[in-house]
C-alpha positions as CSV (number, residue, x, y, z in Angstrom):
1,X,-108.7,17.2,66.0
2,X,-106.0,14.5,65.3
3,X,-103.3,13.7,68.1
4,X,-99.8,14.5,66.6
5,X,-97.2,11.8,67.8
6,X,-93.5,10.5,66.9
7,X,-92.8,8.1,65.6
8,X,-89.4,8.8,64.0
9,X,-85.6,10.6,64.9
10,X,-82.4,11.3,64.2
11,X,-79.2,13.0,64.4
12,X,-76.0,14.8,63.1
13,X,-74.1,16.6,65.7
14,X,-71.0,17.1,67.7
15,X,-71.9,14.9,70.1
16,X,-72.5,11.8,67.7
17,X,-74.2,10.8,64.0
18,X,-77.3,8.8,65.2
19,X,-79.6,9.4,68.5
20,X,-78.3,6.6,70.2
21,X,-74.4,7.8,70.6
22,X,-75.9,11.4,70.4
23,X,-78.1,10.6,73.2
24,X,-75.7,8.4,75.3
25,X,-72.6,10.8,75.3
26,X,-75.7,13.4,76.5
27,X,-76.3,12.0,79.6
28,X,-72.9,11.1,80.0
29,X,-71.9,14.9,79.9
30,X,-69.4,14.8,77.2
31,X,-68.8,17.8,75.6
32,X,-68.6,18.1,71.8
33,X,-66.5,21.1,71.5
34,X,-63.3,21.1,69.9
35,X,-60.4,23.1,68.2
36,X,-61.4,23.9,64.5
37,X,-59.6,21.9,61.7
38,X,-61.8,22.3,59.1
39,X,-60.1,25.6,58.2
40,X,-57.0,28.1,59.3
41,X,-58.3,29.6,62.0
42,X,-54.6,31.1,63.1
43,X,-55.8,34.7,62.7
44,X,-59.4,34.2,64.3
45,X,-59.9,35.0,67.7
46,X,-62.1,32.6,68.2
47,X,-60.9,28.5,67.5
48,X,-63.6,26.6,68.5
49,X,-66.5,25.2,67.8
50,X,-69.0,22.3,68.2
51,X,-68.0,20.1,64.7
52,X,-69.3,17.4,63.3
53,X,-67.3,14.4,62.8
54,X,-66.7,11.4,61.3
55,X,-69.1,12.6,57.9
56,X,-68.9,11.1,54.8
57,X,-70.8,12.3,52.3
58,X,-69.2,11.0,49.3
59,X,-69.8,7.2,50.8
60,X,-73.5,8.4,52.3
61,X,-74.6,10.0,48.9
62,X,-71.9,9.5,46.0
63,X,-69.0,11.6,45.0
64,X,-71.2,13.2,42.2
65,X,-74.5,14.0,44.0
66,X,-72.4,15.3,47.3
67,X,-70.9,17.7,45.5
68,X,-73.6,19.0,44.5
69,X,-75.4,19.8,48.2
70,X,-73.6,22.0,50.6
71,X,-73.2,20.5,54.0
72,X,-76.2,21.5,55.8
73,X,-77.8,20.0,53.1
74,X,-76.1,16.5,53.3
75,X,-76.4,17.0,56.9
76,X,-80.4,17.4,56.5
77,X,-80.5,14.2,54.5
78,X,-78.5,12.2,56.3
79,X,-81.0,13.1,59.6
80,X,-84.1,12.4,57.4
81,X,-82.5,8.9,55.9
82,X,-82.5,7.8,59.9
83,X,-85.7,9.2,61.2
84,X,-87.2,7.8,58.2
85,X,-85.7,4.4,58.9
86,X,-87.1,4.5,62.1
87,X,-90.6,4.6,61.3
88,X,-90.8,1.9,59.4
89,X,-93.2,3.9,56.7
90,X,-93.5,2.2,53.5
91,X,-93.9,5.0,51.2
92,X,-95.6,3.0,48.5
93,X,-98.5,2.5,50.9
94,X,-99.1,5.7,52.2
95,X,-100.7,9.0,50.5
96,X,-97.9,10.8,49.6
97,X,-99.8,13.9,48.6
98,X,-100.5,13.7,52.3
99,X,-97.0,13.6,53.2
100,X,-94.7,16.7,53.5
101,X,-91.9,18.2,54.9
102,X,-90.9,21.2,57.2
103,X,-87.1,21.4,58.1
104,X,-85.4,25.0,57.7
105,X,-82.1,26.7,58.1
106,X,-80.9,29.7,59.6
107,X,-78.4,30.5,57.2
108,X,-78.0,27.8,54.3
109,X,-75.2,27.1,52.1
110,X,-72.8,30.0,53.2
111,X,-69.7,27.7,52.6
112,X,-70.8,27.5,49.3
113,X,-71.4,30.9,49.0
114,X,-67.7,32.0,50.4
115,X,-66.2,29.3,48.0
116,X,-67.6,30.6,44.6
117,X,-67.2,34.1,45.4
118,X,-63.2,33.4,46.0
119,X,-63.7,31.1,42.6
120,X,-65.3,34.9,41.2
121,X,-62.4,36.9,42.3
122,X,-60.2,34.6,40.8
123,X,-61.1,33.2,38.2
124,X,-64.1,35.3,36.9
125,X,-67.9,35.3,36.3
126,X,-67.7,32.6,34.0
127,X,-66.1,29.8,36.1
128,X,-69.0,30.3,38.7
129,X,-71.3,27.2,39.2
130,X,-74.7,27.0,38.1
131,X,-75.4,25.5,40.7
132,X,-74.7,28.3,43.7
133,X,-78.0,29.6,44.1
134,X,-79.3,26.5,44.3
135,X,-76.9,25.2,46.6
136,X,-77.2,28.0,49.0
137,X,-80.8,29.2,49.3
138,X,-82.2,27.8,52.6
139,X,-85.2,25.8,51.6
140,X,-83.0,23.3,49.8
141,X,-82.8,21.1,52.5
142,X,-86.8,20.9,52.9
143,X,-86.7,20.4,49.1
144,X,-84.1,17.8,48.4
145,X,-85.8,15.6,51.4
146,X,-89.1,16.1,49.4
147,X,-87.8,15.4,46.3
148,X,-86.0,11.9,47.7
149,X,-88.7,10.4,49.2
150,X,-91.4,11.7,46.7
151,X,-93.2,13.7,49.4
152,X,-95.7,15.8,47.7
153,X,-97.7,17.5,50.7
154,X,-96.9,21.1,52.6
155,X,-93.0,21.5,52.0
156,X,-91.6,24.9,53.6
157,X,-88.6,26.1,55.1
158,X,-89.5,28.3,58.0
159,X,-86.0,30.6,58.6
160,X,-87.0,31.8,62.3
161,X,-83.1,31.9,63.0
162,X,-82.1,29.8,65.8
163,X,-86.0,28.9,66.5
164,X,-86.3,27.2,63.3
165,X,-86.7,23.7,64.8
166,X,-89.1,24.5,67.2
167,X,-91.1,26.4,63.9
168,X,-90.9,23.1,62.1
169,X,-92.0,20.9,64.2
170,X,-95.0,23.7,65.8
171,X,-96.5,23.7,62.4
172,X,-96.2,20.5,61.4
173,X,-98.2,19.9,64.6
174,X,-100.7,22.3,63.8
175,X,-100.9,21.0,60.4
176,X,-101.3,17.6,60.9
177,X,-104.0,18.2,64.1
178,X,-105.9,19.9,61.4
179,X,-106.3,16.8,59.4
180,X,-104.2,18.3,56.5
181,X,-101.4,16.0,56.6
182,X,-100.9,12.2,57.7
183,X,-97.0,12.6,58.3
184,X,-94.4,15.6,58.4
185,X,-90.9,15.3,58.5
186,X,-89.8,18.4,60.3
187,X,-86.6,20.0,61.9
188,X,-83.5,22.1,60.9
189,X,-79.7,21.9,60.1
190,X,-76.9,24.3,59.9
191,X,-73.6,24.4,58.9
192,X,-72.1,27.7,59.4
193,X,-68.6,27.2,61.0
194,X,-67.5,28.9,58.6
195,X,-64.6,31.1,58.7
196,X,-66.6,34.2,58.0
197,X,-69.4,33.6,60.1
198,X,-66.9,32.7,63.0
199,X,-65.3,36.3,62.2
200,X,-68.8,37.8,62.5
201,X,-69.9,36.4,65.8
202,X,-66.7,36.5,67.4
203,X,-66.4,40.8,66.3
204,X,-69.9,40.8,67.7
205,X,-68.1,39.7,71.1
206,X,-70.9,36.8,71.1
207,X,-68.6,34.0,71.2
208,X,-66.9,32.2,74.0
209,X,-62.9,33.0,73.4
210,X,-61.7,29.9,76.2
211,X,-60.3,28.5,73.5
212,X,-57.3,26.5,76.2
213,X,-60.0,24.7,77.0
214,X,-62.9,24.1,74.5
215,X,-65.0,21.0,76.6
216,X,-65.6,24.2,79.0
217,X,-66.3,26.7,77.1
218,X,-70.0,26.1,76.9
219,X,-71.2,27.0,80.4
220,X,-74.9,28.3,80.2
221,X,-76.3,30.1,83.7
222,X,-72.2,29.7,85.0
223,X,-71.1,33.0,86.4
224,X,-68.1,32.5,84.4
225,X,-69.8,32.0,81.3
226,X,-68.4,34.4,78.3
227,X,-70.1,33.7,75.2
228,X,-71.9,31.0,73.1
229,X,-69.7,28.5,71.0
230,X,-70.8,27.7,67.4
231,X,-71.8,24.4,66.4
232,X,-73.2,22.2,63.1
233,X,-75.7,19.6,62.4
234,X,-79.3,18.7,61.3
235,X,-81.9,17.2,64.0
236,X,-85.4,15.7,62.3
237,X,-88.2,14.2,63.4
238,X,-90.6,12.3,61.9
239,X,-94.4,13.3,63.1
240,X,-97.8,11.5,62.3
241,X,-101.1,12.0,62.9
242,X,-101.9,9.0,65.8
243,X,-104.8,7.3,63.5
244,X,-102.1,7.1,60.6
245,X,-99.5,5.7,62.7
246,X,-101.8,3.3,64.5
247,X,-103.0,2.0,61.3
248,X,-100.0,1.5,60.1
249,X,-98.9,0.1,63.6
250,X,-96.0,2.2,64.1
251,X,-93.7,2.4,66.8
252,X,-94.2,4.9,69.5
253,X,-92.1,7.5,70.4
254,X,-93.6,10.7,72.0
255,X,-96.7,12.8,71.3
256,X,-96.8,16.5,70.8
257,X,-99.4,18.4,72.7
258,X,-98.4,21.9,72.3
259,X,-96.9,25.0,70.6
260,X,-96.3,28.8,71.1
261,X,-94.9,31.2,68.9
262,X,-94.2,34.8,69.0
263,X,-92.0,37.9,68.6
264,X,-90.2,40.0,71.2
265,X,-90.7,43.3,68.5
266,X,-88.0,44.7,70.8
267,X,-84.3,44.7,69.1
268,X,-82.0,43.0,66.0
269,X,-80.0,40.0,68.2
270,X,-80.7,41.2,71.9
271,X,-83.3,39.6,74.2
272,X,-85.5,42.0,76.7
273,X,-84.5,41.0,80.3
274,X,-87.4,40.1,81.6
275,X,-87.8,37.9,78.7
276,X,-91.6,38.7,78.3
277,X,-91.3,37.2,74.3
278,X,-90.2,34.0,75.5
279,X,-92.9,33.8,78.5
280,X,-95.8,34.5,75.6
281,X,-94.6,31.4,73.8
282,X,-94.3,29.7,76.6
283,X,-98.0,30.4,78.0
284,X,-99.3,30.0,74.4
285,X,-97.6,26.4,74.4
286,X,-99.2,25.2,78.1
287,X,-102.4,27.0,76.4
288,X,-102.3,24.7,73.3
289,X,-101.9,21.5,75.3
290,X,-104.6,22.4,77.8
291,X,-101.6,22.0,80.9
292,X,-101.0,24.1,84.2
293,X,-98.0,25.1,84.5
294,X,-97.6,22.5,87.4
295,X,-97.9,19.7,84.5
296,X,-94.3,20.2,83.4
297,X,-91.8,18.0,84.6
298,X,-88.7,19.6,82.8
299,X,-88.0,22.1,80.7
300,X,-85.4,22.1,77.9
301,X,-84.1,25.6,77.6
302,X,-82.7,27.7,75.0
303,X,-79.7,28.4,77.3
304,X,-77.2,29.8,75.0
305,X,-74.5,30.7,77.7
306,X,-74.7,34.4,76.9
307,X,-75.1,37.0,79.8
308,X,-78.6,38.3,79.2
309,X,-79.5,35.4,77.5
310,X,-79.6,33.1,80.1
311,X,-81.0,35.3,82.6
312,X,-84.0,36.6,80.0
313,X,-85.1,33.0,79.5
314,X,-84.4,32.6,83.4
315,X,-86.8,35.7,84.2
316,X,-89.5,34.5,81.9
317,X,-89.4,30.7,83.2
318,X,-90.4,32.6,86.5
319,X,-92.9,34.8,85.0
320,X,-94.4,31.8,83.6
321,X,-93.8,29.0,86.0
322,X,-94.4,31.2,89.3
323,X,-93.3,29.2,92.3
324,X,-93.2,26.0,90.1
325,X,-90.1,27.4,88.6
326,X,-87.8,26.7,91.3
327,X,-89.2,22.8,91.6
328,X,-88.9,22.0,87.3
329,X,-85.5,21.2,86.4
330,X,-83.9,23.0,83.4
331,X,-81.8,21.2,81.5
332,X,-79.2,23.0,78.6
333,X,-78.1,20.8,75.8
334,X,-75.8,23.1,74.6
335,X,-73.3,22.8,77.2
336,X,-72.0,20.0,75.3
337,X,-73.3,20.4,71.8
338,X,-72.4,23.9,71.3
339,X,-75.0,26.2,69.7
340,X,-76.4,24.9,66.5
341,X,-78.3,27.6,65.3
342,X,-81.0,26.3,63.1
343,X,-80.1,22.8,64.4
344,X,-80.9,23.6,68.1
345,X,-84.3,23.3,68.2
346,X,-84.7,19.3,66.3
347,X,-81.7,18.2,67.9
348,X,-82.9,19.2,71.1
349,X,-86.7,18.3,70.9
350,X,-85.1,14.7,70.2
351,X,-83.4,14.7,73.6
352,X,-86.6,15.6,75.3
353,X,-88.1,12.6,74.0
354,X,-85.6,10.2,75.1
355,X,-86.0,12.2,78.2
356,X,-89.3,11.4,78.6
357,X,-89.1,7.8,77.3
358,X,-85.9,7.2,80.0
359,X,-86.6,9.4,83.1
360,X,-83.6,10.9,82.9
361,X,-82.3,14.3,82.5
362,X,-79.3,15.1,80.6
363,X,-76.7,17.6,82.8
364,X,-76.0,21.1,82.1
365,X,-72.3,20.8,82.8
366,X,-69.4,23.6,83.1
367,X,-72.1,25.1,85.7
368,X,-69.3,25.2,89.1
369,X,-70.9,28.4,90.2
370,X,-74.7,30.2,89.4
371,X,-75.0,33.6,87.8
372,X,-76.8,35.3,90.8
373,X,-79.4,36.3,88.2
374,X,-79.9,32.5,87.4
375,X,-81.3,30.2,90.0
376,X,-83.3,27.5,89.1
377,X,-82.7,24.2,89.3
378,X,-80.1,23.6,85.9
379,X,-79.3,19.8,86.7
380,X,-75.9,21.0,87.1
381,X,-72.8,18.9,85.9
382,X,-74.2,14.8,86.2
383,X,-77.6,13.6,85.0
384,X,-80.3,12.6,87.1
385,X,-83.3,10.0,87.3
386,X,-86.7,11.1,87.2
387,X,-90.4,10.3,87.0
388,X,-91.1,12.6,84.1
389,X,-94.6,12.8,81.8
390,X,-94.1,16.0,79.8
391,X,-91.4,18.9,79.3
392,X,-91.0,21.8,77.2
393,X,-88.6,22.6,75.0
394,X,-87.5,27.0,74.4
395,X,-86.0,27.8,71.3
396,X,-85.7,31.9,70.4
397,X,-84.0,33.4,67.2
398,X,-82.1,36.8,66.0
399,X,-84.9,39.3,65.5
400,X,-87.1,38.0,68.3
401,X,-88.3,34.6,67.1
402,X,-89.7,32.7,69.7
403,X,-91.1,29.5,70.3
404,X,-91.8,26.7,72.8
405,X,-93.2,22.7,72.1
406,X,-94.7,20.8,74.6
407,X,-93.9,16.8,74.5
408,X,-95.5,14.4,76.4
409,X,-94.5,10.6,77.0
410,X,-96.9,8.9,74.6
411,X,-100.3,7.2,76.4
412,X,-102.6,5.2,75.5
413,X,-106.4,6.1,75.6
């Protein structure tokens, strides 16, 4: 079977619009989460959110073709354009029936969607665009990267909620280590801070209301914690199979050696508390790459700063981990990014690899005190150095979606 590696990233988040800044304000522990400006949120209970800034889509694509993409579709683009870049590729030199693309959303265009139904009300059937459905369904983001760089291989859009990155990238992996594809581009993007979506969430008392102070209102595993805060952005990565890459003499960045996938079957949106979905995905992923579970050096986890969120994935870290558990440190990215739904699992896989390539381990900050029903080691509140080889990565979705990706720092055989 074909080694899967990395060899190209990149970013659109709250935290920054390229993995360098992105990666850098990380493991500075800067939180991303502001007041919302984007719309009126004066009657909204809830007022902040993890936003992307400083996007410009009309300079990025053109006036005319931006208007024509809803944002987590410029978003996807934008992500793929870097990640691309990075590699190097020449896509006239490569098979580009061999070449495809696997990057999903949870939601889609549902600014799009609240914009032309007001334009319905309003103004009537006949002023609606054409170009709605189009501009809303999820897979359009998988598509328009497909259709831009003329990739012709396996192009799907795997809607596993907020597991979707993890998805991509797991069966891109599979894919390519089956000798079906040379290279994958792969992740997710959202863009639902939305005004309705906000309403949803927050009347679903999932959302963190400290809206006096958004930088800590993020707090996964913190006693204190009180909900998860929204967020927007794409994460994609770029994956080859090693004798493609080497061939080509591409750069390097990390190799992935595992993936586990499965459903809780237990409920809508809640988790089971001892997290036995997560654990199976987990085990499958340790399974995959042929690892112990004494083999990981840090886990990335889901970590959403709910309740029994963060002590499910807590209580299946233990199931699976045993005794190891309380020596791997846990890391939560979305302390300072927010949760980014579909986005999560890309954006965070590409902070495990600069982990890896680094030795260091971004904070979880806003932890001051543990829940008593969370405690592991959570790096809390500054980053640390640290001799790491591999780490795994948790993403789990609405409707039980679970998954887990196993990364190693790329070797030489």
């Amino acid at each position: 079977m074909e080694r899967v590696v990395i060899t190209g990233m990149g970013v659109i988040s709250p935290l920054g619009n390229d993995v360098e800044t992105f990666w850098s304000r990380l493991v500075r522990g800067e939180s991303g989460i502001t007041h919302i400006d984007a719309f009126d949120t004066s009657r909204q209970k809830v007022k902040i959110a993890g936003v992307v800034k400083e996007f410009d889509p009309n300079s990025m694509f053109g006036v005319k073709e931006a208007r024509r993409m809803d944002r987590f579709c410029q978003f996807a683009l934008a992500a793929a354009d870097q990640a691309l870049h990075n590699t190097g590729l020449d896509l006239d030199q490569i098979n580009r029936e061999r070449m495809g693309v696997y990057v999903g959303s949870g939601i889609g265009g549902i600014q799009t969607l609240m914009n032309q139904s007001e334009t319905l009300a309003s103004r009537g059937p006949e002023r609606v665009s054409p170009t709605l459905v189009p501009m809303m369904i999820p897979n359009m983001a998988a598509a328009l990267i497909s259709i831009k760089y003329g990739a012709l291989g396996s192009t799907l859009a795997p809607v596993t909620a907020c597991s979707i990155g993890n998805t991509a990238i797991g069966e891109a992996f599979f894919n390519i280590q089956a000798g079906r594809s040379d290279v994958i581009i792969a992740g997710g993007s959202e863009a639902a801070v939305t005004d309705i979506s906000l309403a949803s969430f927050s009347n679903a008392t999932a959302l963190s209301t400290r809206n006096d102070d958004p930088g800590r209102a993020s707090r996964p595993f913190d006693a204190a914690r009180d909900g998860f805060v929204m967020a927007e952005g794409a994460g994609i990565l770029v994956l080859e199979s090693l004798s493609h890459a080497l061939r080509r003499g591409a750069g390097i960045l990390g190799e992935v050696i595992g993936y586990g996938a499965g459903s809780d079957a237990y409920h809508m949106v809640a988790t089971p508390e001892d997290g036995n979905g997560a654990a199976r995905a987990m085990k499958l992923a340790l399974t995959e790459a042929n690892l112990s579970p004494s083999d990981i050096d840090v886990i990335s986890a889901h970590a959403t700063s709910t309740v029994i969120g963060d002590r499910s994935e807590t209580a299946a870290i233990k199931s699976v981990f045993g005794e190891a558990a309380y020596r791997i440190p846990v890391t939560a990215n979305k302390s300072m990014t927010g949760h980014m739904l579909g986005a999560s699992g890309g954006v965070e896989a590409i902070a495990l690899v600069k982990s890896l390539q680094e030795d260091v381990i971004p904070p979880t900050i806003n932890l001051d005190a543990a829940d008593p029903g969370c405690d592991l080691d959570y790096v809390p509140n500054e980053a640390r150095s640290a001799a790491l080889r591999i780490g795994m990565s948790n993403s789990f979705g609405f409707g039980g979606h679970n998954s887990a990706i196993v990364i190693r720092k790329y070797e030489h055989e």
